[in-house]
C-alpha positions in Angstrom: 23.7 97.8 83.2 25.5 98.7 86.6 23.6 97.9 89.7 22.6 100.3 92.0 22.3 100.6 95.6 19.2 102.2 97.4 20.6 105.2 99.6 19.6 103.8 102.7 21.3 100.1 102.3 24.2 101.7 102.7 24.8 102.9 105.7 23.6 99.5 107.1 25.9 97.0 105.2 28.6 99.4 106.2 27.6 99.4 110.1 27.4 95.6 109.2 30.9 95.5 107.6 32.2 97.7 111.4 30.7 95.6 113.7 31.9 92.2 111.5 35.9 93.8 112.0 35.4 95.0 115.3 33.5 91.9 117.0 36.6 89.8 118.1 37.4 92.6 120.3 33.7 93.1 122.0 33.6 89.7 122.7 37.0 89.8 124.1 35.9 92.8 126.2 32.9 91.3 127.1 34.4 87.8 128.4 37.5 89.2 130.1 35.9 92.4 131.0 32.2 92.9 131.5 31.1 89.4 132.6 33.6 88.6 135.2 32.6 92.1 137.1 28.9 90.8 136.6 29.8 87.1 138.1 32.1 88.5 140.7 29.3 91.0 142.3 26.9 88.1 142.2 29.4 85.5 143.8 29.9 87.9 146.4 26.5 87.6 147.6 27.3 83.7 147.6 29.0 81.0 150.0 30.8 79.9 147.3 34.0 77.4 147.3 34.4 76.9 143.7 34.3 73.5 144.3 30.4 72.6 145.6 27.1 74.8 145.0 26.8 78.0 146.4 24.4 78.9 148.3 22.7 82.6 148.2 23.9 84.4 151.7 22.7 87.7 150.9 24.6 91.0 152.9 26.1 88.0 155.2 29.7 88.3 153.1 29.3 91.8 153.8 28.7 91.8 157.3 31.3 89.6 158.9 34.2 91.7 156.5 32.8 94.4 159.4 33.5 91.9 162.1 36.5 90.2 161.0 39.7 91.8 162.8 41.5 89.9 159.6 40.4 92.1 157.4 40.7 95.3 159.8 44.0 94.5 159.5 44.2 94.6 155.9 42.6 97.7 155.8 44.7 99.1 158.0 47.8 98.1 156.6 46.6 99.3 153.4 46.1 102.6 154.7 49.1 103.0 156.2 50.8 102.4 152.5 49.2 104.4 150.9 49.4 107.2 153.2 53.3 106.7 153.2 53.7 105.8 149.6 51.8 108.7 148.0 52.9 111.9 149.5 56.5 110.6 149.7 56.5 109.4 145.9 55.1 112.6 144.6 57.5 114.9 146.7 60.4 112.9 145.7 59.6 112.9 141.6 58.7 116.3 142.2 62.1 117.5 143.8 64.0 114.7 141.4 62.3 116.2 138.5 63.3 119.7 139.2 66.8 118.9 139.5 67.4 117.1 136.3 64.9 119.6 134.5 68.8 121.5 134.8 71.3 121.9 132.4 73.9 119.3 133.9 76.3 116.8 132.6 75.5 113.5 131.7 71.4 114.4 132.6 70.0 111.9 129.7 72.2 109.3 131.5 70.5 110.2 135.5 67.0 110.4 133.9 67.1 106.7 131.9 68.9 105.5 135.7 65.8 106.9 137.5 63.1 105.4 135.3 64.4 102.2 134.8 63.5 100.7 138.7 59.9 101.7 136.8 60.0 99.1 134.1 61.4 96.6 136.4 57.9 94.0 137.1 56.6 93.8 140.8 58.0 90.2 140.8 61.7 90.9 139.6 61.8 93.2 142.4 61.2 91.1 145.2 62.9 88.6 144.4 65.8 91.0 144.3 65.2 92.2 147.3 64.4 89.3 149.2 68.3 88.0 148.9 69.2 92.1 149.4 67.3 92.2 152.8 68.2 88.6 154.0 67.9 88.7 157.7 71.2 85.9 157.5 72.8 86.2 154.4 71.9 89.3 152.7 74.0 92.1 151.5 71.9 94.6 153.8 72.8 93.3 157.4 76.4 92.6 156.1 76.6 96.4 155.5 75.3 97.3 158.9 78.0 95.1 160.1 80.8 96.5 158.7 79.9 100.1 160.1 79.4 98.9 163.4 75.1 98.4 163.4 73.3 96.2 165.0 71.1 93.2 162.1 68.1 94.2 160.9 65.2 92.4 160.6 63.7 94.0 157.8 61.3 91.8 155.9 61.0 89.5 158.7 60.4 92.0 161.7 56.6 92.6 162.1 57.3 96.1 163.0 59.4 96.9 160.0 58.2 95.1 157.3 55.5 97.1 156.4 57.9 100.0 156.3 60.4 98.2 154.2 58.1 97.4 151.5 57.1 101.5 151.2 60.8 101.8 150.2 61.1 99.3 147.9 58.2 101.1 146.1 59.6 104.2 146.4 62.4 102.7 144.5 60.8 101.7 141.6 57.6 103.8 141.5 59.7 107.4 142.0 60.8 107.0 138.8 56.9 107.0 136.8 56.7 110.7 139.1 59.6 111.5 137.4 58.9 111.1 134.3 55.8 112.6 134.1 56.5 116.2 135.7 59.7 116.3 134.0 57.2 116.2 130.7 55.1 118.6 132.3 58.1 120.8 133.3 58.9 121.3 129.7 55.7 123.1 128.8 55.7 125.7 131.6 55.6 128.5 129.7 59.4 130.4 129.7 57.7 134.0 130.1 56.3 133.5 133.1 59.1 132.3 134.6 61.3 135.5 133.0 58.6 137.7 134.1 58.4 136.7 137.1 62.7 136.9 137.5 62.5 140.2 136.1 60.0 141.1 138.9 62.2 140.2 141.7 60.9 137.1 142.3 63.6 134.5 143.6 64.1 130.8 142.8 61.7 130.0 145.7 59.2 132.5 144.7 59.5 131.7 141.5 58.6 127.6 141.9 55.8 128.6 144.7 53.5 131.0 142.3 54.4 130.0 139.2 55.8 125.9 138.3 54.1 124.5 141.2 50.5 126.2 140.1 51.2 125.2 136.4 52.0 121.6 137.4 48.4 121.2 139.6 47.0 119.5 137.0 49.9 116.9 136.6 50.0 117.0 140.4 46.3 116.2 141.0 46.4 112.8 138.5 50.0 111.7 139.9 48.0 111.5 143.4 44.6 109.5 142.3 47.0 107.1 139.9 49.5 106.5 143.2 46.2 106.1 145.5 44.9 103.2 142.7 48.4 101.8 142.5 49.3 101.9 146.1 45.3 100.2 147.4 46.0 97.2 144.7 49.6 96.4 145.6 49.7 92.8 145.5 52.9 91.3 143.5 55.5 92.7 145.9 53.6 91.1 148.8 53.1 87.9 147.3 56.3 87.3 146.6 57.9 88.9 149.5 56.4 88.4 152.4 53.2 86.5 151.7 51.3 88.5 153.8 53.6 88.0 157.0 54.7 88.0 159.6 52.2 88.3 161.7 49.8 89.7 159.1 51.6 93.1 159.0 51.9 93.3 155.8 48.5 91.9 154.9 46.8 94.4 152.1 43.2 94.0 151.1 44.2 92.7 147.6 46.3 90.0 149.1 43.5 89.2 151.6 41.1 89.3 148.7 43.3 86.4 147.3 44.3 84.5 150.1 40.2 84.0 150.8 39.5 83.0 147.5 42.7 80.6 146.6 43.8 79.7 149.5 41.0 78.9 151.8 38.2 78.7 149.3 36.0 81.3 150.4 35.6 82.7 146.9 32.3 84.8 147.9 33.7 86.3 150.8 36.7 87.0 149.1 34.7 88.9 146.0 32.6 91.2 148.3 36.3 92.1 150.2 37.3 93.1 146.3 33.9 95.1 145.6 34.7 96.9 149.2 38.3 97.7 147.4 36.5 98.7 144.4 33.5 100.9 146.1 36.3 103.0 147.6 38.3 103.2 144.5 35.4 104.3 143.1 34.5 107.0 145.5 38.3 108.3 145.6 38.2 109.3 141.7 34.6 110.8 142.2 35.9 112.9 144.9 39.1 113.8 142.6 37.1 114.6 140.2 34.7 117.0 142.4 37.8 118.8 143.1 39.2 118.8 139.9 35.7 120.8 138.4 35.6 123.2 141.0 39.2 124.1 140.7 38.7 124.6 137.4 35.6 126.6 137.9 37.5 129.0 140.3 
């Protein structure tokens, strides 16, 4: 006699059969995800040196980030970056884009060449650099030389530094710009454009009313992904520049690290992250704000 199943066992041994195949991945979630955030936020509010007990400090961690020209610094020179790496990375993949959207020779070949710096890691590329940009021996200087320039200091001059580490993103991060509005190129719709030609409308014309409004969109999430990229740049620094000289090129992720691993102030240096993270935070709010009202318009 076959055995039978009452209609509403069902529908828990099979929620019990989903949750048995997908529990390897909450917990994985959970312990490299959830409960680190959780343990971070409340070491911030600790003198912790991962070594003794903390002790429970409160808004103290808080209040001397305020008052410590250290991390003004950071700040700074993490505004600076971003405000140089953004606009510039976007304009460039923009204009680069538009060229090889063209029917040219040999484009397949210039579009792999232009992403490639993309897939290169953080680390690769500094250490590439680093020998490029030698202030002694590097194939930079030796350049300037040989058409009559004075040396550079490059990454070793507090007042370039900073500046020198833009382009080297610019190198490899144009390339992700690239990319992505050459994709979004491809599905502006042909009519408009013909229209628009048959109107009168010139080339300029032509990308001011009708590609560059039909790649907002695209436009709007190239700029909050370069704004999260650019405020946790950390790789290129570290292997760079370390921070130096003189704390020029000093960005609030490497100062997040340097206070926990370096001078074992892991509280402070989690309530410096939750600052990073408070203002990534409000950035994509305020994208997002935008984003619904140009949509309701």
């Amino acid at each position: 006699m076959p055995i039978t199943i009452a209609p509403g066992r069902r529908p828990r041994r099979e929620a019990g059969t989903a949750w048995l195949f997908i529990s390897p991945a909450v917990l994985i979630i959970l312990g490299l995800s959830i409960v680190p955030v959780v343990w971070s936020l409340l070491l911030s509010f600790q003198a912790n040196d991962l070594v003794t007990p903390s002790r429970w400090v409160g808004l103290d961690n808080y209040n001397a980030l305020v008052q410590d020209p250290k991390f003004g610094q950071a700040v700074r020179n993490t505004l600076v970056y971003t405000a140089l790496y953004v606009p510039l990375s976007i304009v460039l993949g923009l204009a680069l884009a538009l060229v090889l959207n063209q029917r040219i020779r040999l484009v397949g070949l210039y579009r792999t060449l232009m992403f490639v710096p993309f897939v290169v890691s953080a680390t690769a590329q500094g250490v590439l650099f680093s020998f490029i940009l030698d202030p002694e021996f590097g194939a930079a200087n030796s350049l300037l030389h040989r058409i009559g320039l004075s040396s550079q200091g490059f990454l070793t001059d507090p007042g370039q530094a900073l500046l020198v580490l833009v382009g080297i993103t610019l190198w490899s991060g144009t390339g992700f710009c690239v990319v992505v509005y050459l994709a979004a190129l491809q599905e502006v719709p042909p009519s408009l454009v013909e229209a628009a030609r048959l109107d009168g409308a010139g080339r300029w014309q032509v990308l001011r009313h009708v590609v560059l409004p039909a790649l907002r969109p695209i436009t709007v999430f190239l700029l909050l992904w370069q704004v999260i990229q650019s405020l946790q740049v950390f790789d290129l620094v570290y292997v760079t520049t370390k921070g130096g000289p003189l704390g020029s090129t000093t960005v609030i992720v490497y100062f997040v690290w340097e206070q926990a691993f370096k001078t074992f102030t892991a509280g402070y240096g989690a309530a410096a992250a939750y600052v990073l993270a408070a203002a990534l935070l409000i950035i994509a709010l305020a994208v997002r704000i935008v984003r619904r009202q140009g949509v309701a318009r």
